[in-house]
C-alpha positions, -999 to +999 in steps of 0.1 A: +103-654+079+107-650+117+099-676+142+066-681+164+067-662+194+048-695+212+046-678+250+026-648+226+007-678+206-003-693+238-018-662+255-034-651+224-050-683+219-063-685+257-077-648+257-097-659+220-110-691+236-118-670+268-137-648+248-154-674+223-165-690+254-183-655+268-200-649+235-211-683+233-222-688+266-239-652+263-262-659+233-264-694+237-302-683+251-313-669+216-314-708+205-307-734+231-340-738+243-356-741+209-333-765+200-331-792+230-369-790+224-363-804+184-338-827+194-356-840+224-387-844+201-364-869+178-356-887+213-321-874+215-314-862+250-282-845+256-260-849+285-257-823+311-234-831+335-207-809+342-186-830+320-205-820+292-195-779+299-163-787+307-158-801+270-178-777+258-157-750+274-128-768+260-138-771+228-136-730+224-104-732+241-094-753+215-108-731+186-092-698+198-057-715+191-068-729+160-079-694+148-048-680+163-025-699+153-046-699+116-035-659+115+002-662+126+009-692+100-010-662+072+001-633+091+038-636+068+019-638+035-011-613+041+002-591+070-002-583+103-040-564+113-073-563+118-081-572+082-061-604+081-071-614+117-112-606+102-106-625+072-090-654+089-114-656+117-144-656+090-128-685+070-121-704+103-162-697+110-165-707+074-146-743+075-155-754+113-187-739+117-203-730+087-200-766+071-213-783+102-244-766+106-245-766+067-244-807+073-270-805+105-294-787+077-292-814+056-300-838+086-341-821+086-338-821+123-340-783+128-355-755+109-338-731+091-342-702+119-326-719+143-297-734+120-294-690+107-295-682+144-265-706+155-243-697+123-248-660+126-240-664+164-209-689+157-198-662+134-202-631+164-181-650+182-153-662+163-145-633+143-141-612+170-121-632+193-098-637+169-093-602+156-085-593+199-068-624+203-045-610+169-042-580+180-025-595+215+000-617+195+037-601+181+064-618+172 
């Protein structure tokens, strides 16, 4: 087993946050609207002060290393590529993603379109990011 390059983790993690953040930001549009209108309805009002997109921002950040450094600690046992850095970044969609807007379903505030809408977008963006963001890191 060889050791983590981390300057390579680091970089790889940043360019898949980067580009999480441009595919969010990018189709955030398709449902946004609809759904400050559903939550506003149930008198929840959202901040949106900067502070609230800087964490947002962050947040991505934070998920591009997750999913990064998901496929090196797998990338020993299933191999280096594009099909482990797809498979991984679809079961990181599937355990961050998937099961929270599985769990806002269950909540009743928001129809199903808009709940299909943000997990098929959540999914555009991670799976991606992490293949490019894989295909950046080497040990």
């Amino acid at each position: 087993m060889t050791k983590i390059n981390i300057k390579r983790l680091f970089i790889s993690g940043l360019v898949a946050g980067f580009i999480m953040n441009l595919i969010s930001l990018a189709l955030a549009g398709v449902y946004l609207s609809e759904m400050m209108e559903l939550l506003n309805s149930h008198s929840i009002y959202p901040s949106r002060s900067i502070w609230s997109l800087v964490v947002y921002l962050l947040m991505r950040f934070i998920w591009g290393f997750g999913a990064i450094w998901f496929y090196v600690a797998v990338r020993p046992r299933f191999g280096p590529g594009l099909k482990t850095a797809a498979l991984i970044g679809f079961v990181f969609w599937l355990v961050t993603f998937f099961l929270m807007i599985v769990s806002y379903g269950m909540l009743g505030m928001f129809p199903m379109n808009i709940l299909l809408q943000w997990a098929i977008i959540t999914m555009v963006g991670i799976v991606p990011s992490t293949i490019i963001g894989a295909w950046i890191y080497h040990e």
